[in-house]
C-alpha positions as CSV (number, residue, x, y, z in Angstrom):
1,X,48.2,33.1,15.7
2,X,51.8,32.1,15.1
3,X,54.5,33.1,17.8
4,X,57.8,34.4,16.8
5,X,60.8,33.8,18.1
6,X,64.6,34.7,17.7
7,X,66.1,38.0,18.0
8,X,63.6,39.9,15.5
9,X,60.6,38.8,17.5
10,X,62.0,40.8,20.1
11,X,62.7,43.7,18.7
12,X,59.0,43.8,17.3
13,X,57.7,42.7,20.1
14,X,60.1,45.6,22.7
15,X,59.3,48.4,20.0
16,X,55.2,47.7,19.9
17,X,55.1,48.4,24.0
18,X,55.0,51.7,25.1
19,X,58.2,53.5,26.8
20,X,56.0,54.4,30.3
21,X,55.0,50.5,30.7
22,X,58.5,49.4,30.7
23,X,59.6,52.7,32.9
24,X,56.3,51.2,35.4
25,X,57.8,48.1,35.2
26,X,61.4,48.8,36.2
27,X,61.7,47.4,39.9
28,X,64.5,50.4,40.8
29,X,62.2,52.9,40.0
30,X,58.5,51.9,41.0
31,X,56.9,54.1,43.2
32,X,56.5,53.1,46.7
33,X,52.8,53.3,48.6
34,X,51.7,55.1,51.8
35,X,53.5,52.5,54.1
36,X,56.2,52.1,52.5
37,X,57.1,55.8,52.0
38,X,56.7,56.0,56.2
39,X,59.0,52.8,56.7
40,X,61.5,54.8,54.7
41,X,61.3,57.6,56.6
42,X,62.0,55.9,59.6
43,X,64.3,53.8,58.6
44,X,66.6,57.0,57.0
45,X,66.2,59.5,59.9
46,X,67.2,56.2,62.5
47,X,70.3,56.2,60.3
48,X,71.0,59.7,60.3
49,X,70.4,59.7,64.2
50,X,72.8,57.1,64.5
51,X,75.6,58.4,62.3
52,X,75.4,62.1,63.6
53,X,75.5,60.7,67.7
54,X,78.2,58.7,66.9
55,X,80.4,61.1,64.8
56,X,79.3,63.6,67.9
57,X,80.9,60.9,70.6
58,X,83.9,61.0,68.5
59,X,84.3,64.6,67.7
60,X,84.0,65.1,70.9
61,X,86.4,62.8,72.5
62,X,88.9,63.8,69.9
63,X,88.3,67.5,70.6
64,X,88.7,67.3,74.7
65,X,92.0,65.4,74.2
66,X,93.1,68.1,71.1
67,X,92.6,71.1,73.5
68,X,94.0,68.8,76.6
69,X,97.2,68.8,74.9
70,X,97.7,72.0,73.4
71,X,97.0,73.1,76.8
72,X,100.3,70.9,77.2
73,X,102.5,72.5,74.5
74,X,101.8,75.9,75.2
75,X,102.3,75.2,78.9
76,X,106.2,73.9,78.5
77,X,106.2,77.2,76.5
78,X,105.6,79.3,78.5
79,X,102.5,81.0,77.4
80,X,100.0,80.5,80.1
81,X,97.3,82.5,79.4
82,X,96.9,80.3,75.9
83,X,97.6,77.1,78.2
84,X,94.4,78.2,80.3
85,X,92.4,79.0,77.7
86,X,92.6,75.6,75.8
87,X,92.7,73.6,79.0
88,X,89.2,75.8,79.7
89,X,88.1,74.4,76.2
90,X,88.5,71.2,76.9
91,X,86.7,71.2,80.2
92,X,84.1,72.6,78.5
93,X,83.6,69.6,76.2
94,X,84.1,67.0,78.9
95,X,83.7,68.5,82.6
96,X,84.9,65.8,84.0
97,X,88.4,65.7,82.3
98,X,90.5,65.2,85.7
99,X,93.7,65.8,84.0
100,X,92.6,68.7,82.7
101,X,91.5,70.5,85.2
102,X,94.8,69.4,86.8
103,X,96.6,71.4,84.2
104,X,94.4,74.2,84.7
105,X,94.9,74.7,88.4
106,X,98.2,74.3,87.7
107,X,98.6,77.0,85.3
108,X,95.9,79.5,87.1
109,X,98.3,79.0,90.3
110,X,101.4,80.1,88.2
111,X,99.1,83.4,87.0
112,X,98.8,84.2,90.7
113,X,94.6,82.7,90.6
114,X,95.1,81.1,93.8
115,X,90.8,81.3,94.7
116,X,90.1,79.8,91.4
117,X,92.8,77.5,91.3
118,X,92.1,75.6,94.9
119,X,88.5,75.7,94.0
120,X,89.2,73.1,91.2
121,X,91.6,70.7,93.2
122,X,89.1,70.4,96.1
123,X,86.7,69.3,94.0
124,X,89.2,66.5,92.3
125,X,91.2,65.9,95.4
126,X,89.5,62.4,95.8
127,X,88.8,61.7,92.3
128,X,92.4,60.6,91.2
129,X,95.2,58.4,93.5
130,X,98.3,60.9,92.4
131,X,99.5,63.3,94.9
132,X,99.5,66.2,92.6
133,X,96.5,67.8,94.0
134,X,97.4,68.0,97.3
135,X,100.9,69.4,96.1
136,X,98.7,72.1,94.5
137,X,96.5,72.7,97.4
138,X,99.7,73.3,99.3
139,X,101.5,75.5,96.8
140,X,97.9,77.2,97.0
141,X,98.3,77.2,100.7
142,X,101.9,79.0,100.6
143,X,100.8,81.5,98.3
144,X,98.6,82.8,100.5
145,X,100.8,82.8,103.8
146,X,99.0,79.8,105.3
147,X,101.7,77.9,106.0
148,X,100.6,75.0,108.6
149,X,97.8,74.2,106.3
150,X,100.3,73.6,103.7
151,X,102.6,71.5,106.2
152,X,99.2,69.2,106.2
153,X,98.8,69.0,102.3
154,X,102.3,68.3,102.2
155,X,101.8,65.4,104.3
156,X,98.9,64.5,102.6
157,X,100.8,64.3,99.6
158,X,104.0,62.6,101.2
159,X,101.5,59.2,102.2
160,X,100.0,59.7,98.5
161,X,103.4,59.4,97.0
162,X,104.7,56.4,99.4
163,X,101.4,54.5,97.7
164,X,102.3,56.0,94.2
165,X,105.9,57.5,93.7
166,X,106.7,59.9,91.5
167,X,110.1,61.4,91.2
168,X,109.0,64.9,89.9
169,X,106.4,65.1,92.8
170,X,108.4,64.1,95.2
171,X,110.7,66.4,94.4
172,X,108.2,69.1,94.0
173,X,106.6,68.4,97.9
174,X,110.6,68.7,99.3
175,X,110.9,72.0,97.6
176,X,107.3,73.4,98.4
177,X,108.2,72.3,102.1
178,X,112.0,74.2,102.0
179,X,109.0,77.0,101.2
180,X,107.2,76.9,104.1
181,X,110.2,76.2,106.5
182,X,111.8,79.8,105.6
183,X,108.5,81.6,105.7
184,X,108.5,79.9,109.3
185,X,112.1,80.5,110.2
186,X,113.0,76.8,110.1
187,X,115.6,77.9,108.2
188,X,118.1,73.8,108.5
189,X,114.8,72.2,108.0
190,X,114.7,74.6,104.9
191,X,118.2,73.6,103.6
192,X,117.5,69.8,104.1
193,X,114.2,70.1,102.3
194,X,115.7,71.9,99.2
195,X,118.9,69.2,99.1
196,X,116.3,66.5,99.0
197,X,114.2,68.2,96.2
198,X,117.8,68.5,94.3
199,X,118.3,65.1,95.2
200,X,114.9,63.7,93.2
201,X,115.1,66.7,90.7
202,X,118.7,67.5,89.9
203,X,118.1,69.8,86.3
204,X,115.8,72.1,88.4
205,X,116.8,75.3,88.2
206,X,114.4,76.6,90.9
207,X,115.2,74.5,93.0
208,X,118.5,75.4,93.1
209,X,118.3,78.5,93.0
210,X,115.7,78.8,96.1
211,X,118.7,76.8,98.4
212,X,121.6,79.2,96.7
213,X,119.4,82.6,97.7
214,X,118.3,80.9,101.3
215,X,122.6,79.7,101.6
216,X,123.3,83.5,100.4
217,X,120.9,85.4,102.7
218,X,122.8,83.0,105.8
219,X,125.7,84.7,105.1
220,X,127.5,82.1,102.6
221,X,127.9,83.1,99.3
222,X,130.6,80.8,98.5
223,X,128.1,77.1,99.0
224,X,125.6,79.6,96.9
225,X,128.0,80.2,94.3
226,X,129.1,76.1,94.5
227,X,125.2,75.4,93.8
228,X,124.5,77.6,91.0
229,X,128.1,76.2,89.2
230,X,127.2,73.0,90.0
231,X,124.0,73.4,88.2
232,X,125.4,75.0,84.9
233,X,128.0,72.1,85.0
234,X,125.4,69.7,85.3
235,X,122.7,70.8,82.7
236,X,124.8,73.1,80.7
237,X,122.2,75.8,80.9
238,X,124.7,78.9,80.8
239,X,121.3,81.4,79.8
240,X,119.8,81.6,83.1
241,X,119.4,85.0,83.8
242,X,118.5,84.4,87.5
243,X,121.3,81.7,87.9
244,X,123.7,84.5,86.4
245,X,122.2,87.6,88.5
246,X,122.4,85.4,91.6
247,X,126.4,84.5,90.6
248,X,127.4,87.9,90.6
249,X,125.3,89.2,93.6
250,X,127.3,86.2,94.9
251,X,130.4,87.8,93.6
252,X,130.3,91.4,94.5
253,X,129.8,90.3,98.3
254,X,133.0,88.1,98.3
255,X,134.1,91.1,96.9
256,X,135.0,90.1,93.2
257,X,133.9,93.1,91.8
258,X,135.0,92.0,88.0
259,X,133.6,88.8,87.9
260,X,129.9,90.4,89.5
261,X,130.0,93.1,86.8
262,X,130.6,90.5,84.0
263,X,127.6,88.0,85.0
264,X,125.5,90.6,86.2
265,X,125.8,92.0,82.7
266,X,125.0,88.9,80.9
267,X,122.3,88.4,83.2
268,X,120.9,92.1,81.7
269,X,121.5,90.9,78.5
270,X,119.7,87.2,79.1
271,X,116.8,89.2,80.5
272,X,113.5,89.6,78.7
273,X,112.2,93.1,77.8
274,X,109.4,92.7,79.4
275,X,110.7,91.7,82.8
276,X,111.8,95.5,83.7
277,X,111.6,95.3,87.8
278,X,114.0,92.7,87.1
279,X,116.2,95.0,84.6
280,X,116.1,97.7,87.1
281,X,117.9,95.3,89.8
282,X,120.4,94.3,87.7
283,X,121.4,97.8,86.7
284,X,121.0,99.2,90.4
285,X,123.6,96.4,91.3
286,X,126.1,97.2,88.0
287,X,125.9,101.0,89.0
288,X,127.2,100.2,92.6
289,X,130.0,98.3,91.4
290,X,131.0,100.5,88.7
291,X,131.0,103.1,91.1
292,X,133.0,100.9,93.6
293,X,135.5,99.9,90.5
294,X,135.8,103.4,89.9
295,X,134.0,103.6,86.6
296,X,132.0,107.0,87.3
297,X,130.4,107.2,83.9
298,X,129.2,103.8,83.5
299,X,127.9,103.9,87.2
300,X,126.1,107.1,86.1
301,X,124.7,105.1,82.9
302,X,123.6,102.1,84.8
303,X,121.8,104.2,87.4
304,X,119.8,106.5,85.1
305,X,118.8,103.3,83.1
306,X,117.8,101.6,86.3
307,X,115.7,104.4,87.1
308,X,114.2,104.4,83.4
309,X,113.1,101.1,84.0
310,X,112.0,101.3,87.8
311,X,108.3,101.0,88.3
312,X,106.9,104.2,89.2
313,X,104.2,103.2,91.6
314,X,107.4,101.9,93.9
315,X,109.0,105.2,94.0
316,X,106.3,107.3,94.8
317,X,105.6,104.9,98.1
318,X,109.5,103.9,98.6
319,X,111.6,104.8,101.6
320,X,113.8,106.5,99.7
321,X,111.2,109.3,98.8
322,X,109.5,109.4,102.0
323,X,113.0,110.0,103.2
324,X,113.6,113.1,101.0
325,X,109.6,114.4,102.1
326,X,110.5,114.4,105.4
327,X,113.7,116.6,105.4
328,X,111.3,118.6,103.7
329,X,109.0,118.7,106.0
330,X,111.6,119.4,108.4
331,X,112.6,122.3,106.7
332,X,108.9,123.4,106.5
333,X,108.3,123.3,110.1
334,X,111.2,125.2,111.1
335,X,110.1,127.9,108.5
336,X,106.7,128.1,109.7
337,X,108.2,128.5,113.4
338,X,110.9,131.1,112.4
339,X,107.8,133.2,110.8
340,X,105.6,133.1,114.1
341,X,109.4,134.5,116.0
342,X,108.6,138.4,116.7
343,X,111.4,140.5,115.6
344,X,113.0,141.5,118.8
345,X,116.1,143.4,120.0
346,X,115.9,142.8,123.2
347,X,119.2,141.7,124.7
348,X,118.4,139.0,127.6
349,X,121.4,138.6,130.3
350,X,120.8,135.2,132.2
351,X,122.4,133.9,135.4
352,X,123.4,130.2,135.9
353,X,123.6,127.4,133.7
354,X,122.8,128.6,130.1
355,X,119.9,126.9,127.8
356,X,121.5,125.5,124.2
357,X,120.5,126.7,121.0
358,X,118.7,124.5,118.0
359,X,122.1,125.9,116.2
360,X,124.2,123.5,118.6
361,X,121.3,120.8,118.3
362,X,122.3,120.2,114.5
363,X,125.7,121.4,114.6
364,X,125.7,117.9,116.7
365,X,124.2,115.7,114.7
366,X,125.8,116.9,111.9
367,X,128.8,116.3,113.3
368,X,128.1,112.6,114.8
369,X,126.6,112.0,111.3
370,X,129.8,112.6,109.3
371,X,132.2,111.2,111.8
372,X,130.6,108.2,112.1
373,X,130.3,108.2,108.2
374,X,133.8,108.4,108.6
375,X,134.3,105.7,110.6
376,X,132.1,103.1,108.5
377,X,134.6,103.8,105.4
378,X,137.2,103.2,107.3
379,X,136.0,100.1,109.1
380,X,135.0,98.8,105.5
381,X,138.3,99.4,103.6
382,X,140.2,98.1,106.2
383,X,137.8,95.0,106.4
384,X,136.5,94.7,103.0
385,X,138.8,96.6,101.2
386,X,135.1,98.1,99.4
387,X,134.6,101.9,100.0
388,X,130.7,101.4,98.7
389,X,130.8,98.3,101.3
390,X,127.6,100.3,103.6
391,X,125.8,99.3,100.1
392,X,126.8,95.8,99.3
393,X,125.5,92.7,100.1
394,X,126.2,91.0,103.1
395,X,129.1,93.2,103.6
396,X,126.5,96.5,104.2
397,X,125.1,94.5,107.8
398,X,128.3,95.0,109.3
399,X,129.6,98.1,108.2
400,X,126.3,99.9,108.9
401,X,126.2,98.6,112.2
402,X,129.9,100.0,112.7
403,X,127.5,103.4,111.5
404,X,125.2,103.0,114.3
405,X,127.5,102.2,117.1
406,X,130.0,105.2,116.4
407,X,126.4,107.7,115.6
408,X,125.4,106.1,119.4
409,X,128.4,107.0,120.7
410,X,129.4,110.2,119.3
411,X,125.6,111.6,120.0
412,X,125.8,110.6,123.2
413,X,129.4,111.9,124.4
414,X,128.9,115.5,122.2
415,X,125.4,115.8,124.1
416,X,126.9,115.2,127.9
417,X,129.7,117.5,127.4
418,X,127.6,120.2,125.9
419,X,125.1,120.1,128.7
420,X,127.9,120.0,131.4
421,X,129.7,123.1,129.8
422,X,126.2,125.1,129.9
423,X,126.6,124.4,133.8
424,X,124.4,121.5,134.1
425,X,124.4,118.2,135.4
426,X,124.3,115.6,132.2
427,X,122.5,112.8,134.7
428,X,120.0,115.1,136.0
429,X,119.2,116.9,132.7
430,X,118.9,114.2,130.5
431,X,118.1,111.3,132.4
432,X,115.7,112.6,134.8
433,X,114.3,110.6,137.7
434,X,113.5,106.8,137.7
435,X,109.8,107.5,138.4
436,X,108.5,106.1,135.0
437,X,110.5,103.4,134.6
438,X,107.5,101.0,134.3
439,X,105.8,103.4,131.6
440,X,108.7,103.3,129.3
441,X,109.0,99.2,129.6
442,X,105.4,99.2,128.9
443,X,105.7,101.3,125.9
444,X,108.6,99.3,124.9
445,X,106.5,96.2,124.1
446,X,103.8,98.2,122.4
447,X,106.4,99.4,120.4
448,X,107.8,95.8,119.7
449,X,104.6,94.2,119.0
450,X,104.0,97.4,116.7
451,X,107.4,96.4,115.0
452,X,107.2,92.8,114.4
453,X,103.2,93.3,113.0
454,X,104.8,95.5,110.5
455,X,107.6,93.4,109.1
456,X,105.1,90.2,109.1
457,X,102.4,92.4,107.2
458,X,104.1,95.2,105.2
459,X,105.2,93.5,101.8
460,X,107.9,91.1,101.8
461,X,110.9,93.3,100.7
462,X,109.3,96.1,102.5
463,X,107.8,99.2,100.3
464,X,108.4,101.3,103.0
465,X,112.0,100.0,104.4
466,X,112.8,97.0,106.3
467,X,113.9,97.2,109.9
468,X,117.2,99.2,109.9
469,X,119.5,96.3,110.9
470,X,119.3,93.1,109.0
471,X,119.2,90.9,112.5
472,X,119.1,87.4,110.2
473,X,122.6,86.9,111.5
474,X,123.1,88.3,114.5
475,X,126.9,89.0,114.8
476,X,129.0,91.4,118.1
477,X,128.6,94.2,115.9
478,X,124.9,94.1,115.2
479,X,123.9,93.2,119.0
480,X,126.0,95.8,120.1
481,X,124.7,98.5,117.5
482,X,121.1,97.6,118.9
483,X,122.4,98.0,122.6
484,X,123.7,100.9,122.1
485,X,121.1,102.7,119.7
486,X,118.6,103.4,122.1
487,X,121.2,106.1,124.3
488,X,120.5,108.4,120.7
489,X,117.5,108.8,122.9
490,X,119.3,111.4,125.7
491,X,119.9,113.1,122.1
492,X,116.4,113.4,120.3
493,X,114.5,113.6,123.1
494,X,116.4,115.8,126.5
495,X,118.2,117.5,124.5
496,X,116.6,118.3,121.1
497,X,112.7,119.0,122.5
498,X,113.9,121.9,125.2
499,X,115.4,124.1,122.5
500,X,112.6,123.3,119.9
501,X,110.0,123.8,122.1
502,X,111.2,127.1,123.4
503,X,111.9,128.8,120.6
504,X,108.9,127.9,118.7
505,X,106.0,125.4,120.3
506,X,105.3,122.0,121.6
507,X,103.8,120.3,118.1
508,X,106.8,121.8,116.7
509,X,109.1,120.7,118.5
510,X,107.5,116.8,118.4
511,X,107.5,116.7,114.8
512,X,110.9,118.4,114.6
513,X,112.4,115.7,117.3
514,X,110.8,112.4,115.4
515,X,111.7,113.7,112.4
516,X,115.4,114.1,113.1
517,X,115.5,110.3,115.0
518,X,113.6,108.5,111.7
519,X,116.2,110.4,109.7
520,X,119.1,109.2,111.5
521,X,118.2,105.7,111.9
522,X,116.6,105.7,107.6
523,X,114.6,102.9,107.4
524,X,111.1,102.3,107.9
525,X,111.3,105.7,108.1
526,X,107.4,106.0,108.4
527,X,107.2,103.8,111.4
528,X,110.5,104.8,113.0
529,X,108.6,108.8,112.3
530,X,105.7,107.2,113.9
531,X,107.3,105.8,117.4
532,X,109.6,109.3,117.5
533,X,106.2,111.5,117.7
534,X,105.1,109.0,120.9
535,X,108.7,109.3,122.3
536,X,109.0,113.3,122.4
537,X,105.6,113.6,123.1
538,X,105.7,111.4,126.4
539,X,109.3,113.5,127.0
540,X,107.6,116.3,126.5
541,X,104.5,115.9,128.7
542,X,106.1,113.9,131.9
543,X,110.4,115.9,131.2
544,X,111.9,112.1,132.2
545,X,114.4,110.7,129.7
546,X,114.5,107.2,131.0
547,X,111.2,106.9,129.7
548,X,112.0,106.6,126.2
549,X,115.1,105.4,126.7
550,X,113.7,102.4,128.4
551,X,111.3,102.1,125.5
552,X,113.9,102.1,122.7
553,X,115.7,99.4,125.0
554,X,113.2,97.3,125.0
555,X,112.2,97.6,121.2
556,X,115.9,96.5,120.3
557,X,116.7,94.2,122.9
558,X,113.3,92.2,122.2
559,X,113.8,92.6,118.8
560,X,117.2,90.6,119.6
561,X,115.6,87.7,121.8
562,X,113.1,86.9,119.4
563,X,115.2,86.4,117.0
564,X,117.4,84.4,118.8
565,X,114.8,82.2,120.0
566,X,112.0,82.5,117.8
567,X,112.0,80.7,113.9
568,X,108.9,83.2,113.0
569,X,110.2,86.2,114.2
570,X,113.7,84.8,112.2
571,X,112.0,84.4,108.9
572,X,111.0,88.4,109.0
573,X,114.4,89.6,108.6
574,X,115.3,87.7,105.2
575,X,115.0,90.0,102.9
């Protein structure tokens, strides 16, 4: 058999085998056994395993850190509720993400979710060196009025931050404790702690305009206005809105009436639409100084926009409303008196001294009203040179006190010589004896600790009115206005009750006496309608003026010495 060999034997020799032989013999594509098909198996699912854990440990560090710091972005933006939402995300891919959750507390304490907010930074507080948590935890703490727990996170955070220091929080736990000195009445400790937070944290406009507000509500508009200029000199930020609402509140009280109108109108216009109770300020302060400036239409304008914008829930529970329901109340009662009155003809001759009428009653107050009206202007043109000065800032303590001492006065002198002409003696009449001295002092503190528990616990600002007097400063004219309020009692009580209660009945006559005091006095009007009802009842039951007398007396003058001498009882008054 002879062999070939050379190209041609090849070719015979590939075309003589058959095609599936040389496929069969083809290492790439031989078919694997029982064992080896398993050991491929195992060998390709490992893989996959391996690749799919690892591209999960990657996805999902790089998905925590995405959200993390979108959570960021939208922060500085301003858009918290996104913040939250992506700071949630990431916490929900890695729970343990102490910078996020950071954030997050951060952001739910700017959205007003205090609960959920110190919930999270207790449970991190020891998981990270920085003081930021315990600034948190006491920004928490402030938010909800607890303000010697905060004075221990700020400390907390204070020994964190000599171990660690960080401008920003530094500057942050000076501010946050200017916070809690005011709500306590430490008002210079207040002051020092803003200047050191401006000190660390000079561009921050919050902090400056918390010591310009706290400098302003002392009485000192000009270092308020020297802060807020200082600040738009220093960061050029001329499109504050709150900086340029606070200038011309600043303004209008030194009484630059031009200059407030012009920044309080580019504060309007710097204002977003959204922020209407904010809107609404502005425009109630522009109105006022139009008005004042003499510019009745655009007064007119402002005003009917502010009210546009006001938030309707307010009015309906505002002083200013419970006011007006009460003079018609008033009005009611006496209706609902002069209905049960029998027509009579019957002409009754008396002997002696002579019983006044509810005519003189109001023909009185009327008159004390208006005169001492009168003399408020007066006081505050010659003063202020502002006609509208009973409603401007700063300048509306004094002249309103000016209100109260002439409305004491003039009550008081009108009453006595109307009593004496009707042939009775004034001291006996409307004093009464001395017997319940001790009852009226007694009621007097009840009546103090009633007052103080309302502005501590009514809402800051006061829905309802604050007290009637701003006694943050306590100036000659404001002590004397409280000294000399509580002689309106010889007025609403000896001689408004006898003529009420005769002509109609005793519940009438009450109602009719509070109601007349709360109006005169204006604000809280529910509380002051409140202590009137106890006042001419007690008057009416036991006939003794001093009582209530000594009770107003007490009210006022304790009203005065805690003030003086107490920080808390301070802090209630800035408004």
């Amino acid at each position: 058999m002879s062999h070939l060999h050379g190209p041609a034997a090849a070719d015979r020799a590939t075309s003589r085998q058959p095609r599936a032989v040389v496929s069969t013999a083809t290492p790439a594509y031989r078919t694997p056994g029982p064992v080896g098909k398993a050991r491929a198996v195992v060998v390709v699912t490992a893989a996959l395993l391996a690749i799919v854990a690892l591209g999960a440990a990657h996805a999902q560090s790089f998905d925590a850190s995405t959200y993390y710091q979108q959570c960021l972005r939208f922060e500085a933006g301003g858009d918290l509720e996104t913040a939250r939402q992506s700071c949630l995300n990431a916490l929900q891919i890695d729970p343990g993400n102490v910078d996020a959750t950071l954030a997050l507390a951060r952001i739910e304490l700017e959205l007003g979710m205090t609960g959920s907010a110190e919930q999270r930074l207790q449970a991190i507080q020891d998981k990270t060196p920085s003081a930021e948590p315990m600034v948190l935890l006491a920004q928490a703490a402030i938010q909800g009025e607890r303000y010697l727990e905060a004075d221990g996170y700020l400390q907390q955070a204070r020994d964190r931050l000599a171990k660690q220091p960080n401008r920003q929080l530094a500057a942050k736990t000076a501010y946050l404790q200017g916070e809690a000195d005011v709500h306590q009445g430490l008002l210079n400790q207040a002051l020092s702690a803003y200047g050191q937070a401006i000190d660390q944290d000079s561009l921050n406009v919050s902090y400056r305009l918390a010591e310009a507000q706290l400098r302003f509500q002392l009485g000192d508009p000009v270092s308020a206005r020297d802060q807020l200029q200082a600040y738009m000199k220093l960061s050029g930020d001329t499109k504050n809105a709150a900086v340029q609402s606070l200038l011309g509140t600043t303004a209008w009280a030194m009484g630059d009436l031009a200059t407030a109108a012009g920044e309080l109108e580019t504060a309007l216009a710097l204002r977003s639409s959204r922020d209407t109770a904010a809107q609404a300020s502005d425009l109630r302060k522009l109105a006022l100084i139009y008005y004042a400036e003499g510019q009745v239409d655009q007064g007119g304008l402002a005003l009917r926009e502010a009210a546009r914008r006001g938030n309707l829930q307010d009015l309906l529970v505002s002083n200013g409303l419970l006011w007006l329901l009460l003079i018609l109340a008033l009005v009611a009662v006496h209706l609902v008196g002069e209905s049960r009155i029998p027509n009579t003809t019957t002409v009754e001759v008396m002997e002696g001294p002579q019983e006044w009428s509810v005519g003189q009653v109001y023909g009185i107050l009327l008159a004390s009203v208006l005169l001492a009206g009168l003399a408020a202007l007066i006081y505050s043109l010659v003063v202020y040179g502002n006609a509208l000065a009973f409603f401007t800032p700063l300048q509306e303590t004094e002249a309103r006190a000016v209100f109260y001492i002439a409305l004491a006065v003039l009550l008081v002198s009108l009453t006595w010589r109307r009593v004496s002409v009707n042939g009775w003696d004034p001291t006996d009449r409307l004093f009464g004896s001395g017997e319940q001295a001790l009852a009226g002092l007694g009621l007097g503190v009840l009546m103090l600790a009633g007052m103080l528990a309302y502005l501590a616990y009514a809402p800051r600002g006061g829905l309802l009115g604050p007290f009637y007097l701003n006694l943050t400063r306590l100036t000659p004219l404001v002590v004397a206005a409280l000294v000399l309020i509580p002689l309106t009692e010889l007025f609403f009580r000896s001689f408004v009750v006898p003529p009420l209660q005769r002509r109609y009945d005793g519940a009438i006559a009450t109602i009719g006496s509070a109601s007349l005091s709360a109006l005169a006095l204006g604000t809280p009007v529910l509380l002051l309608f409140v202590y009137g009802v106890v006042l001419a009842e007690v008057y009416r039951r036991r006939s003794n003026g001093v009582t209530p007398l000594l009770a107003q007396l007490v009210l006022n003058v304790g009203l005065v010495l805690a003030v003086a001498f107490n920080a808390w009882a301070r802090s209630l008054f800035l408004r």
